[in-house]
C-alpha positions, 0 to 999 in steps of 0.5 A: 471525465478524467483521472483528474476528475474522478481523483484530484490528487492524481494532477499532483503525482503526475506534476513535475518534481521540481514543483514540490521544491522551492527556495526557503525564505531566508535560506542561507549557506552554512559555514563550508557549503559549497554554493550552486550558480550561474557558474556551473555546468551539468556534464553528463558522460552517459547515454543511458536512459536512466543517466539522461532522467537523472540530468533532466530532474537536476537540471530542472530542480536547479533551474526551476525549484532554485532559479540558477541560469545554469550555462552550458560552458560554467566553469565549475561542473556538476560530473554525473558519471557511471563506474561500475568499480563504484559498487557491486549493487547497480543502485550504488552511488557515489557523491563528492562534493566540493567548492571546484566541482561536484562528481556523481558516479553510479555503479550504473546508470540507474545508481547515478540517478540515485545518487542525483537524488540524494544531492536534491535531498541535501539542497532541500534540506538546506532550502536552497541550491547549497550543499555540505563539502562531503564524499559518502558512497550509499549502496541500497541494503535491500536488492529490490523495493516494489511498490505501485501506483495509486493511480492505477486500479485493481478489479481491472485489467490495467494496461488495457482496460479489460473489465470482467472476470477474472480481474473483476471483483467477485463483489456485489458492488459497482468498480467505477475505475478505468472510465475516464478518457485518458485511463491507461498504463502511459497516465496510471504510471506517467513518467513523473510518478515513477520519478516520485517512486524511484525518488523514494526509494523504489526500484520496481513496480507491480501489476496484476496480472491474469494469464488467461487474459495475458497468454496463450497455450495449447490446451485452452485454444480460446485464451489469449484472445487479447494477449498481443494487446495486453503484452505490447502495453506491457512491454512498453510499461517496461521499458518506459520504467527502466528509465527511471531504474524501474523493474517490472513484476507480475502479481499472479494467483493462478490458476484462476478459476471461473465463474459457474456459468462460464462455456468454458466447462462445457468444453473442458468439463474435466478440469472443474473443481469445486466451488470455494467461500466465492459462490458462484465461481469454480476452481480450476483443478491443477491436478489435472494435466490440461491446467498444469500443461496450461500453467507452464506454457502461459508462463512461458509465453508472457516472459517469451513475449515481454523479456523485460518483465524482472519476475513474478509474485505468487499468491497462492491462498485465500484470494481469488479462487483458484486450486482446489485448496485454494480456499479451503483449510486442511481438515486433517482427519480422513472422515472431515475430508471424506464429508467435504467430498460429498457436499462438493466443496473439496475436489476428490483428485485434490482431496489425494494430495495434500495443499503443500503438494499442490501449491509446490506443485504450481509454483514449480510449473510457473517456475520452469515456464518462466525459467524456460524464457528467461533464466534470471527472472525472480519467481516469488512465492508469497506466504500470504494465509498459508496457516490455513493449512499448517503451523507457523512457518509452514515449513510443509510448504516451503519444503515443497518449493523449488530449490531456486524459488525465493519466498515472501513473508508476511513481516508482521502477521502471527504476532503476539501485540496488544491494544489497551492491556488486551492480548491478541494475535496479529493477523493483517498488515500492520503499522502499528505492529513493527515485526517481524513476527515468528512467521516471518523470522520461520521464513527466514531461518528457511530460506537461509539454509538455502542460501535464498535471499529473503523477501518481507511483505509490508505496507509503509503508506497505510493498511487497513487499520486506516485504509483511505489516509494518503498515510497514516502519520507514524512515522518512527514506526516505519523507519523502525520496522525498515531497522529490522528488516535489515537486522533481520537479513531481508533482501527483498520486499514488497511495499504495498498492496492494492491501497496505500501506496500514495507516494508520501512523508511514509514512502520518503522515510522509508526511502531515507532508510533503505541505504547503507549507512543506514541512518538511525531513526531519529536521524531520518525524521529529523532529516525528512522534517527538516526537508519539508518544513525547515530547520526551526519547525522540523523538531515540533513534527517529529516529537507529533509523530512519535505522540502518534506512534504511542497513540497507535498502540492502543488501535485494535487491529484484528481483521474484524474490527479494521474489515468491517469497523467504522473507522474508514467512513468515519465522519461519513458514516450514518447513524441509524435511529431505526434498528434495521439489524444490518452488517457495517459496509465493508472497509475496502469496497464503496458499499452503500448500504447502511448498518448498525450490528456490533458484529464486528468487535472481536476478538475484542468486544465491544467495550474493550473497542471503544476503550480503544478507540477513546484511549488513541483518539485522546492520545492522538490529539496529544500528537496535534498538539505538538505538531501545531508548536512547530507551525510558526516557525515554519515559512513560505511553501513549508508552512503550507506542507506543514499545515497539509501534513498535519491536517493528515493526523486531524483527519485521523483524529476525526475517524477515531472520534466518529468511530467511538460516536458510532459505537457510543451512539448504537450502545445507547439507540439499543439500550433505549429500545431494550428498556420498557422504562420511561424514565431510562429511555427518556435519558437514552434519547438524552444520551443519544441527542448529546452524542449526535450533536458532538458527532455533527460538530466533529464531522462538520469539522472535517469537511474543510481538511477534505476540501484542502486536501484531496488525498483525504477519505480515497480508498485505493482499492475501492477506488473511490471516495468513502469520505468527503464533503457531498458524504459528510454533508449526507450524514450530516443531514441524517444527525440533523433529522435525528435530533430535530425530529426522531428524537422529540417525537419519541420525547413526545410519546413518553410525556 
């Protein structure tokens, strides 16, 4: 088996660029366009890594995508230049173009090739090899944009495909990433997907890593034991990324614990903490000197032994257990903590200290191994679920902090939103929800008085309020979100989590905002429609995607409902006849059994969710509909990529009718067995039978998007499918079971 295999998608990002650019049909110079031909020549002045990507995608997009015989000896020259006078940002680029010649200047090698970008942006634009007469000079608004591959896995150690703990998920599931034969850093980040990132706007990239795993130390002799493997692929991934002006980060939570059994405690007893919310695993005390000698000496090692690496990102709450407060909330009264004691869920050492001294503690020992190896690496702290132990915007933490420590904060979570009239605090990543939140803004104003840059967590592609889409086709919301994170003074951001990082319409738009002078929104998505679909469709999509930016507003997005709700399955999830008084299966994780508890519906309820699920699909169809005004006039491949993208948002729409089927369809299966009247269960069974024949119509009618589009029902995280033909024709299966046999025989018993 390979990657191909287990994701059909991943054959289109590791293909060349040049195969997603094509000639328009009847594309023509505009009045004043300066016209690329057999005439011209690529004249690259630099030797540099970066510079040499940047001529070979020209070259090739030129040749390939547009069909000029570029000579060698053109009379008119396409100069690709570095001149650090260009710009004090090495992302910074300068184009000028004209009817003698076009010159492309870089503040560095990596700006030239920013700048190469923008003048195949401009080509695409036009569907051909012509460009306006312009001279512009675009410098990036935020230092670094980190992102990562949606080829590459989670639960397992990626470079070299070390399963087990820690990466391993402590689940009661199956991972079934790296088993293909050509798994691996080289296929995961092949060099044309870190083109399509860098193409995109991204400047950096992000693993996970594990220092036990990765580093050796005095402490814990036994650790380390495959580091020189690890780091070598790891310094290779390093310089490869460079050449596409790639930075390389390690998202770290340490110190991770270990499991209960592990022989590890039997030889260091005395740095065991307790067990968190994770049964089974054990935290690993930083408060003792052992962990925090092992802390600073790992981190040091891994930027000894891979100085490439540009820095880490730190989590230090709710995810893998990890120090003793890893996972527990500040209880704030003396007796609370004296109890948590006693049954073994606080250590008694940490139980003395506060978690903002802990975490400020961990941090600053990473901090000064990295620092000790390397002096400018960026040491992130990210803000992730540090509520469970103070107030917004934590400040008890912050103030805990080195002084040189530049914080990531949650952009959206903690903020004030509704769905359907509703009011509710946001708590998750969001689309829907622009930010930033007064978290966030509190993280800001902090890392000002510093005078620290400040960095935002945000996900562009898709969050979990529609995890297994290649992204959720709200465009207008993500290029306003990327206008106020400029207006809110961000420096820095991280792009992603372990999902929803598919290179796509989202990451482009994105990418279109990220430069100074920064577009405005309608700009952008007139200039990105434009590019994909031509002139004469482009129009049509952007009025869709802002119906669907108004539809998303209504979703229901708290934890419980985008965790556990059906929207993720969808057209793949089975209706139950028979009341089994199950749990939903987990939105990130293949699980594979059934259920059918309404659970998971606050703070909501369940009537306000299904108001909710009904009000975004009508909303959403809208959004279609204007979108499908636009497929006429749209010719050759950009018809193609129109009907694709479009069938993105049918697909959503799919989820949305399925999940409101689902709710409709339990609320009716429990009404009939709550009631002892013949006549009122002979009109659920009615009720039910009329629900499952639309939900069989529905779920039928995806399967084609599914076929013509493998990005559809994957989940990154899970790494699998959770929709797709073999699970909607299962599902499909069950309906037909209910309607031909559950339902007459209970018909039958009531006669």
């Amino acid at each position: 088996m390979r990657l191909a295999d287990t994701m059909p998608f991943s054959a289109d990002l590791r293909s060349p660029i040049w195969t997603e650019i094509s000639y328009r049909p009847g594309a023509i110079r505009q009045p004043g366009d300066v016209v690329i031909d057999g005439s011209w020549a690529i004249v690259r002045e630099s030797e540099e890594p970066a510079a040499i990507s940047a001529a070979d995608t020209l070259m090739d997009v030129l040749r390939l995508s547009f069909c000029v015989p570029l000579r060698s000896d053109g009379e008119r020259k396409i100069r690709l230049m570095v001149d650090e006078s260009v710009g004090d940002q090495p992302d910074t680029h300068r184009l000028k173009i004209g009817h003698e010649g076009i010159e492309i200047t870089g503040a560095s090698a990596v700006g030239l090739l920013h700048g190469v970008f923008r003048l195949i942006a401009l080509m695409s634009e036009r569907g051909g090899p012509f460009v306006p007469e312009i001279e512009e000079t675009r410098r990036a608004l935020f230092q670094h944009r980190v992102h990562r591959s949606a080829l590459s896995p989670f639960y397992v150690e990626e470079l070299t495909g070390y399963a087990g703990p820690p990466f391993s998920a402590n689940w009661d599931c199956a991972y079934p990433a790296y088993i293909e034969e050509d798994a691996g850093p080289d296929q995961f980040y092949h060099e044309n997907v870190l083109l399509r990132l860098a193409m995109h706007g991204f400047n950096g990239i992000w693993l996970r890593g594990a220092l036990r795993k990765f580093a050796k130390c005095s402490v814990f002799p036994e650790f380390g034991e495959n580091s020189e493997a690890i780091l070598s692929e790891l310094r290779k991934l390093c310089q490869r990324a460079a050449r596409f002006g790639m930075k390389v980060f390690l998202y770290m939570n340490e110190p991770m614990g270990l499991r209960e059994e592990d022989p590890f405690w039997e030889a260091y007893p005395q740095v065991r903490g307790p067990q968190g919310r994770a049964p089974g695993v054990n935290f690993l005390c930083s408060s003792t000197e052992e962990v925090k000698t092992y802390l600073r000496e790992s981190a040091q090692f891994v930027f000894e032994h891979v100085p490439e690496l540009a820095g880490v990102l730190l989590i230090t709450a709710s995810e893998y257990p990890s120090h003793c407060w890893s996972h527990t909330r500040f209880p704030g009264k003396a007796e609370q903590i004296t109890e948590m004691i006693d049954e073994g869920t606080l250590c008694p050492r940490c139980a003395t200290r506060t978690p903002q001294e802990v975490v400020g503690e961990i941090v600053s020992l990473l901090r000064d191994g990295i620092k000790a190896a390397k002096a400018d690496a960026e040491v992130v702290a990210w803000n992730w679920s540090w509520s469970m132990w103070e107030e917004d915007p934590q400040r008890g933490v912050l103030e805990a902090l080195p002084e040189d420590v530049i914080v990531m904060g949650d952009y959206e979570r903690g903020e004030m939103t509704e769905a359907c009239g509703f009011e509710y605090k946001n708590d998750e990543y969001s689309i829907k929800v622009i930010g930033p939140s007064p978290r966030f803004t509190g993280v800001a104003e902090f890392q000002r008085e510093r005078g620290l840059p400040v960095y935002a967590k945000v996900q562009i592609g898709t969050t979990h309020e529609n995890p297994n889409i290649p992204y959720l086709p709200t465009l207008q919301k993500i290029a306003r979100k990327w206008q106020t994170l400029a207006e809110t003074g961000v420096t820095g951001m991280m792009t992603c989590w372990n999902f929803g990082n598919m290179t796509s319409l989202g990451t482009e738009i994105a990418g279109e905002m990220n430069w100074d002078p920064q577009p405005s929104v309608e700009e952008a998505l007139l200039t990105i429609a434009t590019r994909h679909f031509g002139p004469e469709a482009a129009p049509a999509m952007v009025a869709g995607w802002e119906q669907l930016c108004r539809a998303q507003d209504d979703f229901p997005t708290s934890i419980p409902v985008m965790y556990y709700g059906p929207v993720s399955r969808g057209p793949a999830f089975h209706f139950l006849f028979d009341q089994v008084d199950h749990k939903f299966p987990r939105s990130w994780l293949l699980d594979t059994e059934r259920g059918d508890k309404l659970d998971w519906v606050n703070p909501f309820g369940v009537e306000k969710v299904l108001e909710c699920y009904h009000a975004v699909a009508a909303q959403w169809a809208e959004g279609i509909a204007l979108m499908e005004q636009g497929l006429p006039k749209a010719l050759g491949m950009d018809s193609e990529r129109m009907e694709r993208e479009i069938g993105v948002a049918r697909f959503c729409l799919h989820q949305l009718i399925s999940s409101a089927n689902v709710v409709e369809f339990l609320l009716a299966r429990d009404a009939f067995y709550a009631s002892e009247d013949a006549a009122e269960k002979l009109s659920r069974l009615e009720e039910m039978e009329r629900i499952c024949r639309a939900e069989a119509e529905n779920a039928e009618a995806t399967i084609p998007l599914c076929d013509a589009d493998s990005r559809l029902g994957w989940h990154g995280e899970a790494y699998g499918y959770m929709i797709n033909r073999p699970l909607i024709e299962e599902k499909l299966e069950g309906l037909r079971e209910i309607v031909e046999e559950r339902i007459p025989a209970e018909r039958t018993k009531l006669q």
